[in-house]
C-alpha positions as CSV (number, residue, x, y, z in Angstrom):
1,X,8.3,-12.4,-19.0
2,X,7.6,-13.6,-15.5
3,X,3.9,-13.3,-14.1
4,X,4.9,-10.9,-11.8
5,X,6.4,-8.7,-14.2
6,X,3.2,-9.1,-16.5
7,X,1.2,-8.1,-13.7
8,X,3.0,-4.9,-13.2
9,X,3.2,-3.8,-16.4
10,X,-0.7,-4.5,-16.9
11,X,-1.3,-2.9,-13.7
12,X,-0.2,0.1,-15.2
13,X,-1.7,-0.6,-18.6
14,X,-5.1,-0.3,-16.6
15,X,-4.8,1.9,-14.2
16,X,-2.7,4.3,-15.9
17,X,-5.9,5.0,-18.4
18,X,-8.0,8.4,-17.3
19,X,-11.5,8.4,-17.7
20,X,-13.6,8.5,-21.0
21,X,-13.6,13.2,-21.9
22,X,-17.1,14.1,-21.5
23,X,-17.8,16.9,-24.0
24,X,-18.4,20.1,-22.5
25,X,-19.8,23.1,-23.5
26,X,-17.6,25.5,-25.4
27,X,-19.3,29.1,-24.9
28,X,-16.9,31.4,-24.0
29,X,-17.1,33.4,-20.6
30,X,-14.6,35.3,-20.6
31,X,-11.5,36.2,-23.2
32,X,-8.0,36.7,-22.2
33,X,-5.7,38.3,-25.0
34,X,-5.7,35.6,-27.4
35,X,-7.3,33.0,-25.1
36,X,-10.6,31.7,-24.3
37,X,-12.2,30.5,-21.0
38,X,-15.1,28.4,-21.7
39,X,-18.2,27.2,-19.8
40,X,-17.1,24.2,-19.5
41,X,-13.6,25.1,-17.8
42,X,-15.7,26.7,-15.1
43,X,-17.8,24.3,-14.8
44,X,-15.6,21.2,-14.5
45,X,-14.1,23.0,-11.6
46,X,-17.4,24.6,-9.7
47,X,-19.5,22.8,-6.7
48,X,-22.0,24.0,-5.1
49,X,-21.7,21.9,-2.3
50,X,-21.7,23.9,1.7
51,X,-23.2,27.5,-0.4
52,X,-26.6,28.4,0.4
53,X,-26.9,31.8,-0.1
54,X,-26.8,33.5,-4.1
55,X,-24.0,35.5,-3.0
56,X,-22.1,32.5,-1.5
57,X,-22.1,30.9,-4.8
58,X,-21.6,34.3,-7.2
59,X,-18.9,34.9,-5.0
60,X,-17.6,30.9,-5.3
61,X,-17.9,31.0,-9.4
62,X,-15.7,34.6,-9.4
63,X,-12.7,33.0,-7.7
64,X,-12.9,30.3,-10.1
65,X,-12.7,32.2,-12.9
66,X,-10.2,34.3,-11.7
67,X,-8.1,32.0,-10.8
68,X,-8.5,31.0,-14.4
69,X,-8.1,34.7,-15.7
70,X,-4.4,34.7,-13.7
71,X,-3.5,31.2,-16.0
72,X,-4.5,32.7,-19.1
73,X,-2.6,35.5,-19.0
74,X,0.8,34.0,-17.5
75,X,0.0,31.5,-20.7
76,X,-0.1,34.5,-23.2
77,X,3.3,35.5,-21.8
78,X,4.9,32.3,-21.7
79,X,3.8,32.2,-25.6
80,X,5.0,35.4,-26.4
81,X,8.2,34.5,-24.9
82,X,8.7,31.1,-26.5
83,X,8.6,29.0,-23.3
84,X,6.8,26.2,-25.8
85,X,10.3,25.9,-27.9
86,X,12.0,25.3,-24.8
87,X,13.4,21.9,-24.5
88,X,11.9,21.1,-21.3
89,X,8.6,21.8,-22.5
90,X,8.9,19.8,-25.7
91,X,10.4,16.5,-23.7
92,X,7.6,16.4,-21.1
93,X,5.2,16.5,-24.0
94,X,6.2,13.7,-25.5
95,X,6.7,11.9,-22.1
96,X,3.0,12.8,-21.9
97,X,1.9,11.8,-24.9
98,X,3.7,8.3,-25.3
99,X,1.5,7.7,-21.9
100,X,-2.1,9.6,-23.6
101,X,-2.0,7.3,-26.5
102,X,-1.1,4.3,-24.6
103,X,-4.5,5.2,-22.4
104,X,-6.3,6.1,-25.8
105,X,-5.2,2.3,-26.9
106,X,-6.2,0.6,-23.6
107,X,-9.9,2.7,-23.8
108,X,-10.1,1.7,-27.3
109,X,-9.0,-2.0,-27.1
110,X,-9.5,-2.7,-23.8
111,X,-12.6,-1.0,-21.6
112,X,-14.8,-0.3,-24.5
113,X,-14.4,-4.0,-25.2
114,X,-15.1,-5.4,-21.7
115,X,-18.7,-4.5,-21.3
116,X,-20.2,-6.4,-18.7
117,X,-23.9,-8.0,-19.3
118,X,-26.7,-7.7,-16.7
119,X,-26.7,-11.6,-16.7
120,X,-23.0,-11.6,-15.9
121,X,-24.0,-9.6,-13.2
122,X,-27.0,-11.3,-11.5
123,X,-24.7,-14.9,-12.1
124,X,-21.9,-13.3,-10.0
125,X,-24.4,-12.2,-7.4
126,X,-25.7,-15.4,-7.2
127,X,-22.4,-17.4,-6.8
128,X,-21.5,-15.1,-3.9
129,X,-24.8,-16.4,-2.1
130,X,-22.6,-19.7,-1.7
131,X,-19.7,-20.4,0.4
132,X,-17.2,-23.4,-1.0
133,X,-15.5,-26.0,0.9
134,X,-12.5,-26.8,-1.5
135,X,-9.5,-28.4,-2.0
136,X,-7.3,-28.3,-5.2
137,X,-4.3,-29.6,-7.0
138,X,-2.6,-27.5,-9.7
139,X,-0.4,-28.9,-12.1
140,X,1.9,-27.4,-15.0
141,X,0.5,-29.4,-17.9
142,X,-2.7,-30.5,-19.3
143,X,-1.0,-34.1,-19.5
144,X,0.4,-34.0,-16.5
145,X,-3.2,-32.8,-14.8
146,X,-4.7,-36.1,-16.6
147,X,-2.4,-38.8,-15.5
148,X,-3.6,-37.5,-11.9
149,X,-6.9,-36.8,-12.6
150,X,-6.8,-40.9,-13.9
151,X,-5.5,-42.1,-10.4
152,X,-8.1,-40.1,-8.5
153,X,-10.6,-41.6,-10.7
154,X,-8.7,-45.0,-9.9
155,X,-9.2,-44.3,-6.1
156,X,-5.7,-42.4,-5.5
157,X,-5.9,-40.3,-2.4
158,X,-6.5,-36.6,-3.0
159,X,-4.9,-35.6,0.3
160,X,-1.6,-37.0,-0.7
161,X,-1.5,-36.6,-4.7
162,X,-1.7,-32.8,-3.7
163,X,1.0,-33.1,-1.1
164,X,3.1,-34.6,-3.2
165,X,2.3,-33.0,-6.6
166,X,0.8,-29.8,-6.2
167,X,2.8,-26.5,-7.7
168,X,0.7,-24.6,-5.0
169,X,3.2,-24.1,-1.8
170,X,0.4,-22.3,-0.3
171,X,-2.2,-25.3,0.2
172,X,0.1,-28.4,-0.7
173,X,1.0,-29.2,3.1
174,X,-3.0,-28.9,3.8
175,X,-4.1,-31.9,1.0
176,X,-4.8,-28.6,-1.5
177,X,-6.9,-27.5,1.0
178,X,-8.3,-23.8,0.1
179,X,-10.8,-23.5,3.0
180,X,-14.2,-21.9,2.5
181,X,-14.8,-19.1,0.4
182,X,-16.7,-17.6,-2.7
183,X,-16.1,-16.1,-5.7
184,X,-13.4,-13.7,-6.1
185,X,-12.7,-14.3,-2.3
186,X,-10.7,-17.5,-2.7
187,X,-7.3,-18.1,-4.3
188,X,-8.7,-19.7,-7.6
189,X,-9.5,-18.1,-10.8
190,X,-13.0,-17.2,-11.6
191,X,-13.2,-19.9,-14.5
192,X,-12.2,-22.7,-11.8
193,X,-14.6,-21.7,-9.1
194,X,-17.4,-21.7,-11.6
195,X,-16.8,-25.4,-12.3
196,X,-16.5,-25.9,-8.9
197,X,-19.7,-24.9,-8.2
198,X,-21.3,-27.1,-10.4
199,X,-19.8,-30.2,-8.4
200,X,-21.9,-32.0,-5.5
201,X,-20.0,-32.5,-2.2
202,X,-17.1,-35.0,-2.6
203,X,-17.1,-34.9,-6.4
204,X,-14.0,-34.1,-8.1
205,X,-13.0,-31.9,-10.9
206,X,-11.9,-33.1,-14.5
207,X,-8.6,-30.9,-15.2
208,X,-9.6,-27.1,-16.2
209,X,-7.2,-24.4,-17.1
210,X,-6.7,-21.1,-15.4
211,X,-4.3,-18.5,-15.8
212,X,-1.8,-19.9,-13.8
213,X,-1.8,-24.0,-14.9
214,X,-4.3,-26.6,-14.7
215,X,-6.5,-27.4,-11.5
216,X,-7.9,-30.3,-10.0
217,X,-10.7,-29.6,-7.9
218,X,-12.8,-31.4,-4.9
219,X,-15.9,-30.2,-3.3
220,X,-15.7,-30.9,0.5
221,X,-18.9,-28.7,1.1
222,X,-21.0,-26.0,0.6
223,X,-23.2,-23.9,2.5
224,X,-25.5,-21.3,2.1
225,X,-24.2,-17.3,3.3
226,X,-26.4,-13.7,4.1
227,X,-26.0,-11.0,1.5
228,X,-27.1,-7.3,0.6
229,X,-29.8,-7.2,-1.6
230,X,-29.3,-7.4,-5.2
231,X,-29.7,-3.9,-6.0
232,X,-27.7,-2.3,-3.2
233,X,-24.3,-5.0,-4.7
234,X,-25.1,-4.5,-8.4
235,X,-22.8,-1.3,-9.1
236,X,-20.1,-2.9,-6.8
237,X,-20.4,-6.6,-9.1
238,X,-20.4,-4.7,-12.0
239,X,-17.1,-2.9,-11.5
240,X,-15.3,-6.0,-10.2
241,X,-16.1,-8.0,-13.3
242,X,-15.1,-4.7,-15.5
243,X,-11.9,-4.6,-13.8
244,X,-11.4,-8.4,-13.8
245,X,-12.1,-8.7,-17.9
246,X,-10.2,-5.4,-18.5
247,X,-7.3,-7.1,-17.0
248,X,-7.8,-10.3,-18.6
249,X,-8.2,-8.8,-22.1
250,X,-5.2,-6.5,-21.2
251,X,-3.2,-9.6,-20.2
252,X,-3.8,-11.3,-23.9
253,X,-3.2,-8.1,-25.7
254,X,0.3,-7.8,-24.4
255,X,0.8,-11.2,-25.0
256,X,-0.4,-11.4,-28.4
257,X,1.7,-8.0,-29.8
258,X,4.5,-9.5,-27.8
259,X,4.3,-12.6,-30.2
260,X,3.4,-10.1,-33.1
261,X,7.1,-8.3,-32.4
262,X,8.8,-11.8,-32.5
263,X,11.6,-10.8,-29.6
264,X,14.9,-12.1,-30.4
265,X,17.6,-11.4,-27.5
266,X,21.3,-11.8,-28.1
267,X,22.1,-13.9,-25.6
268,X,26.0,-13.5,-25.8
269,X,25.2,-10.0,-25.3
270,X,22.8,-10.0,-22.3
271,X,25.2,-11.9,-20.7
272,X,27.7,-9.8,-20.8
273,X,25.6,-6.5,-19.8
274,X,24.0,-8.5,-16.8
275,X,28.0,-9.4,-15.9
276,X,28.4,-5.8,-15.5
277,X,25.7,-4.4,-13.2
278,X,27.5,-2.9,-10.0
279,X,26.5,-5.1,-6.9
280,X,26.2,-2.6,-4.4
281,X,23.3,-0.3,-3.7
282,X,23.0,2.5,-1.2
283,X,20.3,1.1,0.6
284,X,17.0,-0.8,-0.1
285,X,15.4,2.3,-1.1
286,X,18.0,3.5,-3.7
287,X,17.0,3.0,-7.6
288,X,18.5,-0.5,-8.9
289,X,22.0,0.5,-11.0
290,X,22.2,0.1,-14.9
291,X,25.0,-1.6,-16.6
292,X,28.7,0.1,-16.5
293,X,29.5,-0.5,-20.4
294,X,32.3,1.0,-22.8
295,X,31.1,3.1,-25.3
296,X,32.0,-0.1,-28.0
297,X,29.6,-2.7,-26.2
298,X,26.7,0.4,-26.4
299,X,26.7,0.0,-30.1
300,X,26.1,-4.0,-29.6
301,X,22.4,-5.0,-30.3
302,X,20.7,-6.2,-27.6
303,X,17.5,-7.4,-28.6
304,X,15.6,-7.3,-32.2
305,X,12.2,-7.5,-33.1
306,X,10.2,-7.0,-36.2
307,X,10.0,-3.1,-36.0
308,X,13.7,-2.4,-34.4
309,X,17.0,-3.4,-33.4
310,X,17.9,-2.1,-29.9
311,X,21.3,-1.8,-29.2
312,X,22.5,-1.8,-25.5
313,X,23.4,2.2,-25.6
314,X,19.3,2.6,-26.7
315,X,18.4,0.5,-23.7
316,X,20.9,2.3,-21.3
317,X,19.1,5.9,-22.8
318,X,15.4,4.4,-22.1
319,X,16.6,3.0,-18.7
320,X,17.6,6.4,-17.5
321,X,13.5,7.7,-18.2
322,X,12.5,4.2,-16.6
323,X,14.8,2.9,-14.6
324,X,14.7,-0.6,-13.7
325,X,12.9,-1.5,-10.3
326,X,15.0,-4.1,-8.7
327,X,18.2,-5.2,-9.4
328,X,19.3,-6.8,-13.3
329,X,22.6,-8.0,-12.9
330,X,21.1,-11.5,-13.8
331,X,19.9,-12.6,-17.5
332,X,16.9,-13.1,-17.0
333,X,15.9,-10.2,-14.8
334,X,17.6,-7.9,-17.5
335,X,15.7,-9.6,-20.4
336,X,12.2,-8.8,-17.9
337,X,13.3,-5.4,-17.5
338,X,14.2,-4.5,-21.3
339,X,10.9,-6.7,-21.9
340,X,9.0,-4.1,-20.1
341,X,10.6,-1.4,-22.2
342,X,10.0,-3.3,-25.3
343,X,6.1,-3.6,-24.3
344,X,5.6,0.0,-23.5
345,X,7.3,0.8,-27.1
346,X,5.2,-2.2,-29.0
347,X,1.9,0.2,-27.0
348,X,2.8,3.4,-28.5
349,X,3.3,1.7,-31.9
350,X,0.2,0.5,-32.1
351,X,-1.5,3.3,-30.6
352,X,0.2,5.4,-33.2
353,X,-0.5,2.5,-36.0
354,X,-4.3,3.3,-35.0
355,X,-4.0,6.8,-35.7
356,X,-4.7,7.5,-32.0
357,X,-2.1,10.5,-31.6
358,X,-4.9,12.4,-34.0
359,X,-7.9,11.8,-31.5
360,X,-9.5,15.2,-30.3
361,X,-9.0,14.0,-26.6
362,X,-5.5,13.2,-26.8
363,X,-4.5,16.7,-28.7
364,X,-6.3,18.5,-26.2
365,X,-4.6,16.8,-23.4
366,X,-1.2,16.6,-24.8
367,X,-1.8,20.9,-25.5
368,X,-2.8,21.2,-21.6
369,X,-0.1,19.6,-20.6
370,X,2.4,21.9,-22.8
371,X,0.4,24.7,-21.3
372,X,0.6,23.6,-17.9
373,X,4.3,23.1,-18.4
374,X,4.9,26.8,-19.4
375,X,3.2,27.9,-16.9
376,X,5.2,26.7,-14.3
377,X,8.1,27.6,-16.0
378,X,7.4,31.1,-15.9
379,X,6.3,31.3,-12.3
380,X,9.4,29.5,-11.7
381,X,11.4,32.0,-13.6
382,X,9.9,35.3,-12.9
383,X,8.1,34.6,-9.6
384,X,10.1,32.3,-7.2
385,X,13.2,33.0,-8.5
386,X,13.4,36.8,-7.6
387,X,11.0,35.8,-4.0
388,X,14.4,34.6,-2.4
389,X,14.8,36.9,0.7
390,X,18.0,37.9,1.4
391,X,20.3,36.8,5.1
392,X,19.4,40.4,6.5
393,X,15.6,40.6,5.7
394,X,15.0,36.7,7.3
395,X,16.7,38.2,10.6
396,X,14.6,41.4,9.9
397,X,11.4,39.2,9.6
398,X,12.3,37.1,12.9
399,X,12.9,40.1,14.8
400,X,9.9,41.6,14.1
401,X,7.7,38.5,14.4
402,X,9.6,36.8,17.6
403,X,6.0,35.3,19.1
404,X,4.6,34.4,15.5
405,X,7.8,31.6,15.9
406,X,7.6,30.8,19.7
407,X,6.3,27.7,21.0
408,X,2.7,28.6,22.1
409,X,1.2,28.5,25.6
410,X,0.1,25.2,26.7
411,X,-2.7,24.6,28.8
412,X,-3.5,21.2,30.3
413,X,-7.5,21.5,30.8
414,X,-10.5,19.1,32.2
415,X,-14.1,19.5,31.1
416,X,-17.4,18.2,32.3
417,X,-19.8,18.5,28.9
418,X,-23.7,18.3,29.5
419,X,-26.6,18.5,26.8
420,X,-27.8,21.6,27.8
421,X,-26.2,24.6,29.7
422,X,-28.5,24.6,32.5
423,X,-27.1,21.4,33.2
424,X,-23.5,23.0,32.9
425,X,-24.4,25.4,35.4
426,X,-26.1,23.1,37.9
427,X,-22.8,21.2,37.6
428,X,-20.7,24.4,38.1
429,X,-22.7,25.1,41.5
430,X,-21.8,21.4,42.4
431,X,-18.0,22.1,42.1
432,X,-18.2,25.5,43.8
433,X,-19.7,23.5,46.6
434,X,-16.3,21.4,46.5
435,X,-17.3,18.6,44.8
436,X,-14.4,16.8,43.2
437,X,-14.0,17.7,39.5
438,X,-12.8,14.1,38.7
439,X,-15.6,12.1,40.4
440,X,-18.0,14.4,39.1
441,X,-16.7,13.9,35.3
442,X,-17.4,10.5,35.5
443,X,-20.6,10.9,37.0
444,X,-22.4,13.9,34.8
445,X,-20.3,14.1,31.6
446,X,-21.3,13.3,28.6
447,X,-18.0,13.5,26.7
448,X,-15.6,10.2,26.2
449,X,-12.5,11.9,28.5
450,X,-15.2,11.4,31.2
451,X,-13.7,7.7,31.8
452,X,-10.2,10.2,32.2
453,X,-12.2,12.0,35.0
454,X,-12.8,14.5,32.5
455,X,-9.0,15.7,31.4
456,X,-9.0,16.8,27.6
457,X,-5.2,17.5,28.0
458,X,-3.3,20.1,26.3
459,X,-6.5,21.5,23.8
460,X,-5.7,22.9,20.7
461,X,-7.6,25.6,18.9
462,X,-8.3,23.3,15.6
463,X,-10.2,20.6,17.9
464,X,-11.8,22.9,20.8
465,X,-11.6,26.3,19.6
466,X,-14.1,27.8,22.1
467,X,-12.2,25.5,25.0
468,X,-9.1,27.2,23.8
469,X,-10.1,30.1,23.7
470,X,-11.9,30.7,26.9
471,X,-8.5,28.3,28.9
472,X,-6.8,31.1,27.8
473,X,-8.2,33.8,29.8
474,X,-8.8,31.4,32.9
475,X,-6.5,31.4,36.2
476,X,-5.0,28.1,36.5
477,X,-7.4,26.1,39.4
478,X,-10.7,28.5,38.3
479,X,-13.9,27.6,36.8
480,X,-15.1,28.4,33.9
481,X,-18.8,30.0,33.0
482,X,-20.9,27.6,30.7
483,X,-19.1,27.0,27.0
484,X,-21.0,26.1,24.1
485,X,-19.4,23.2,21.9
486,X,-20.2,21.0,19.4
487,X,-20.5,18.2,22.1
488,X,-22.4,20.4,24.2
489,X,-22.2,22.6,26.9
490,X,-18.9,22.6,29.1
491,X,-17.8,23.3,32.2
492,X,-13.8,23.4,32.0
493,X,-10.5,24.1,34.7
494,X,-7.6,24.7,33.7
495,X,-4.8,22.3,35.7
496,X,-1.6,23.3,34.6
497,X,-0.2,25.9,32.8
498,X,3.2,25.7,30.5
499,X,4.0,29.6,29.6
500,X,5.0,30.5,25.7
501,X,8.7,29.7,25.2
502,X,10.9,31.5,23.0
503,X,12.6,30.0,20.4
504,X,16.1,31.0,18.6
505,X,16.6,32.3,15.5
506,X,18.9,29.5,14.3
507,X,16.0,27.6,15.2
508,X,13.5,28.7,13.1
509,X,15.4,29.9,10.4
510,X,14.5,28.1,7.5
511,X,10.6,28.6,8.7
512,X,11.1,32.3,8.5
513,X,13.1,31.9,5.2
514,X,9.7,30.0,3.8
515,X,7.3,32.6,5.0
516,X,8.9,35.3,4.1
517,X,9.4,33.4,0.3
518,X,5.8,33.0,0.4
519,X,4.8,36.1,1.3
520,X,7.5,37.8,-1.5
521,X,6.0,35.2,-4.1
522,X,2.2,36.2,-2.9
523,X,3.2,40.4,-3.6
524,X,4.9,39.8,-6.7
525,X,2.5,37.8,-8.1
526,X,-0.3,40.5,-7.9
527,X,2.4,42.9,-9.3
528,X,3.2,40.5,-12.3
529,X,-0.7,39.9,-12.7
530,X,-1.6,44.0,-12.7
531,X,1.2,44.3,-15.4
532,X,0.0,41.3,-17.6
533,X,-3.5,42.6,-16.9
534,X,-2.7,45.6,-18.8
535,X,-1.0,43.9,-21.4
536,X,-3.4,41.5,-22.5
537,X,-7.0,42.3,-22.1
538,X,-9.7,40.6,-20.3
539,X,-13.4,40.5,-21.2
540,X,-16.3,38.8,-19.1
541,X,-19.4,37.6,-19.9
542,X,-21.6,38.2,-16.9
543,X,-24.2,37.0,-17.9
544,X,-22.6,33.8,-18.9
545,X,-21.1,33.8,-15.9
546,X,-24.7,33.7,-13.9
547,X,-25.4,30.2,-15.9
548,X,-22.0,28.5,-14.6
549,X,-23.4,25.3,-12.5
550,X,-27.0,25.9,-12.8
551,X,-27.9,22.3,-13.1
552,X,-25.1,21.3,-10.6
553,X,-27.3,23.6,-8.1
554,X,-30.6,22.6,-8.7
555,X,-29.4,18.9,-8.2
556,X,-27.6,19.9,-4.9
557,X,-30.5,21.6,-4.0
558,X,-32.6,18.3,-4.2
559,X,-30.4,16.5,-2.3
560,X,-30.0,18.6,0.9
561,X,-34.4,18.5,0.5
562,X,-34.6,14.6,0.6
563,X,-32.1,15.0,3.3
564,X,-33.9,17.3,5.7
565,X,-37.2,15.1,4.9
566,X,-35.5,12.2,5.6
567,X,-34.2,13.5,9.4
């Protein structure tokens, strides 16, 4: 497998994984037929962030949990109706699954195993407080990188072994030169610039390995650089050398059950499947082809390993799931694509070799998912499905709503913005005099169009809604009275004027088909929801309820304290 394909598949490998499950409380606040809503749903969900008030934040927990109430009773109907046998359901739960234990197996072999030490951690700091002069040659082979680490040692240049036998396009033409830089911000692997840094100017590097050959390294310099203080970058270390190890260790675990699975391709055969990739794609955006085989060559065999045979129709089945990313009508870019598929399947074995499938996270995940799933199904089905307004109701809707669907009223307006609205209205008494509106913009105003002479341009309600709202009711050419805003206090004339312009139904058609959808799917859900209500019962515990985010206040609380005592 190539280093770029290793790198992609490891990307995903670690960045796929979610987060460690914290535990959450499981007292129940409310019941819903057969269904539960605990604490801890309500309270993953609830933030007391912008409420101040006790009604504010009674009122904030009660749309949570009805929102929650509405789920748990569209999930008792999808039960009772079977939506979980349903074959769409049961194939994005294993899709789902395959991918929760293969995060399981990364949190298991990977994070939990690249803990990073507070020494690690100060040494890193410390490295950074350097900048590097450097130059480099990298070679393939350890050999190879000590016949040329003899010659410099026997006074070969370093400039022109690296021009001549350098794998490194980047810096070859340079004499290896990598510039100045420290760790993790130069283009050398973290075990290379460590022994580089141990080297006094002009020294030179025995061979070391990294993870992409063998350097040579020379010291041209080094000088001393400003940083944050240690406290204020330890989190931001920390997390760059987590990622860095997870990625190393997840780099040598795919490697290593990659050896463990002892691939064997048939060449004869990946020939002959590469041979028959179609050439043509629809444009550089369009998902790379598979193979066009006969139903004979799907029953050839691929590729074997310890645990399988694959035969090419297996591969073909997989590829439609995970379809290839860029072309494969070569050997080798069809051996790195099946390669990928391979690892991913080698993951889930041992994931499920581990047992991990059983794990108390996973089951609860996979199960939201499969809820989730049925959900949607439902609303799909019952809801948006019978929301569709018909040819004659859209007109209806349009006819009825003409100016909802017209192109607004535009108006073009300049401001002069002061600090304080006696200001505003000593400015105002200046224009009534005549003095120009422009000239005085740039003069008085404190807001940035005043290098425009003041024009805001056409305003819009979201940026200036007093502004828009007070242009509306002015003449075009007349002053406005003072206008508070968050900038300040304006002074504001409207310059020109483009009236509301009618649009055509065939033009906003399919905008009044969505809106009325909406609306339909907005009515018959609280139709749907009344009849479930009365099917399944619901049961609250208020006083339950009173204790949802308790802590989560009291901490918010704190903050906005230290705030105001800080200002």
């Amino acid at each position: 497998m190539s280093r770029r394909f290793i790198i992609f598949f490891v990307t995903l490998f670690v960045l796929g994984i979610a987060s460690g499950c914290k535990k959450m409380e499981d007292r129940t606040v409310a019941t819903v037929g057969d269904l539960e809503i605990t604490l801890g749903e309500l309270e993953k969900q609830y933030s007391p962030r912008g409420l101040y008030t006790d009604e504010e934040r009674r009122a904030a927990k009660e749309r949570i949990l009805n929102t929650l109430i509405d789920e748990k009773l569209q999930l008792n109907e999808a039960r009772a109706r079977g939506y979980g046998e349903r074959e769409e359901v049961i194939d994005l739960v294993e899709a789902k699954k395959r991918t929760r234990i293969i995060n399981q197996l990364h949190k298991v072999e990977i994070a939990d195993k690249a803990k990073v030490s507070s020494r690690e951690v100060r040494k890193a700091y410390d490295m950074s407080s350097e900048e590097l002069n450097l130059k480099h040659i990298l070679l393939t082979t350890k050999d190879e990188a000590k016949s040329i680490y003899n010659s410099l040692e026997e006074g070969a240049d370093f400039d022109t072994l690296a021009k001549v036998k350098s794998m490194d396009a980047f810096t070859k033409a340079n004499g290896g030169s990598l510039g100045w830089g420290t760790l993790g911000r130069i283009r050398l692997p973290d075990e290379v610039f460590y022994a580089a840094h141990k080297l006094e100017p002009g020294e030179i590097s025995a061979p070391i390995e990294g993870d992409n050959g063998w350097h040579i390294v020379k010291l041209i310099e080094r000088r001393k650089v400003e940083q944050r203080p240690f406290e204020e970058m330890k989190k931001r270390i920390e997390s760059g050398l987590t990622q860095k190890k997870m990625r190393a260790r997840a780099e040598s675990y795919i490697e290593r059950i990659k050896k463990l699975a002892d691939i064997q391709y048939d060449e004869n055969v990946v020939k002959s499947v590469a041979e028959k990739v179609p050439q043509e794609r629809l444009s550089p955006w369009a998902q790379a082809s598979l193979p066009n085989v006969s139903d004979e060559e799907k029953k050839k065999v691929l590729v074997t390993t310890r645990y399988e045979k694959w035969t090419v129709g297996k591969i073909l089945e997989r590829g439609e799931k995970s379809p290839p990313r860029s072309s494969v009508d070569t050997p080798e870019a069809l051996k790195q694509w099946v390669e990928m598929l391979l690892v991913e399947e080698m993951l889930v074995h041992q994931a499920l070799e581990k047992g991990l499938d059983r794990a108390k996270e996973v089951r609860a995940e996979i199960e939201r998912e499969r809820d989730r799933r049925m959900v949607s199904l439902l609303h799909s089905e019952v809801i948006e499905s019978k929301s569709e307004p018909t040819d004659e109701e859209v007109k209806a809707e349009y006819e009825a709503n003409k100016e909802k669907y017209a192109i607004p009223e535009r108006n073009q307006v300049s401001a002069i913005v002061t600090a304080t609205e006696d200001q505003a209205k000593e400015v105002r008494g200046l224009l009534k005099k005549g003095a120009d509106f422009g000239e005085l913009a740039k003069e008085k105003s404190i807001h940035p169009s005043k290098r425009n002479g003041g024009k805001l341009g056409v305003v819009n309600e979201r940026k200036y809604p007093n502004i828009f709202k007070a242009a509306k009711e002015l003449k075009v050419g007349q002053l406005s009275q003072p206008i508070e805003t968050k900038d300040g206090w304006a002074i504001i004339q409207v310059t020109d004027r483009e009236p509301m312009e009618m649009r055509g139904f065939e033009d906003v058609q399919r905008l009044v088909q969505r809106d009325l959808k909406q609306a339909n799917i907005e009515k018959n859900d609280e139709v749907f929801i009344a009849e479930l209500k009365d099917k399944y019962p619901v049961t609250i515990d208020e006083r339950l309820l009173e204790e949802v985010g308790k802590k989560k206040e009291k901490e918010y609380m704190e903050q906005e304290a230290e705030k105001k005592k800080a200002s």
